[in-house]
C-alpha positions in Angstrom: 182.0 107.3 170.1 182.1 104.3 168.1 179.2 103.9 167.4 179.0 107.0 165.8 182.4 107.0 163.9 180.8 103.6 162.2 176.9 105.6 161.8 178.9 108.6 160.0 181.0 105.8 158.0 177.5 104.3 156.6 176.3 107.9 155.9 179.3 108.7 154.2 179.3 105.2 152.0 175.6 105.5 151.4 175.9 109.0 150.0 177.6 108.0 146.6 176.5 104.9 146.1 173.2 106.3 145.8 174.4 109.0 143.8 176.3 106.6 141.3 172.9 104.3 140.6 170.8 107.5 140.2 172.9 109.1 137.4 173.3 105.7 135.5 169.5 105.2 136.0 168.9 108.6 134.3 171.0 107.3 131.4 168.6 103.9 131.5 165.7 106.3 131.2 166.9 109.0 128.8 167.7 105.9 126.3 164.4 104.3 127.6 162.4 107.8 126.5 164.6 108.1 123.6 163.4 105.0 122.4 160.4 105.3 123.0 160.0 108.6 121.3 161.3 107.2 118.1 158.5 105.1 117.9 156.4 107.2 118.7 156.9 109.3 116.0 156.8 106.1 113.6 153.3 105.5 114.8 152.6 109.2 114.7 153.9 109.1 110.8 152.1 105.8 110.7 148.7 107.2 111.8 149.4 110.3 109.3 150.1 108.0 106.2 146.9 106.3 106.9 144.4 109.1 107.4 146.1 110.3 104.4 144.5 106.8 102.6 141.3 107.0 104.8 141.0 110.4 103.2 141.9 109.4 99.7 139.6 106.2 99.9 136.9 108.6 101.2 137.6 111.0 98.6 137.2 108.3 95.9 134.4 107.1 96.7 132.6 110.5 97.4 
């Protein structure tokens, strides 16, 4: 019986600590995506302003 009190004691300690990590490690990789969205989009605008010079440079020179 022992045995089993102390296997549903683990269980029962295991539970929530696994829950506790997982929640703050969705905050980790919400900021994580968050930032890496924002530079995303900085490239994205980055990319944007320089077709918009390829085009321009093309344009002159055609």
């Amino acid at each position: 019986m022992s045995a089993d009190l102390n296997g549903g004691a683990k269980s029962a300690s295991e539970t929530p600590s696994r829950f506790v990590p997982s929640r703050s490690s969705t905050q980790k990789v919400s900021r994580l995506l968050g930032g890496h969205l924002l530079l995303l989009r900085s490239f994205v605008a980055d990319l944007n302003g320089a077709t918009n010079i390829a085009n321009a440079i093309s344009g002159l020179s055609a």
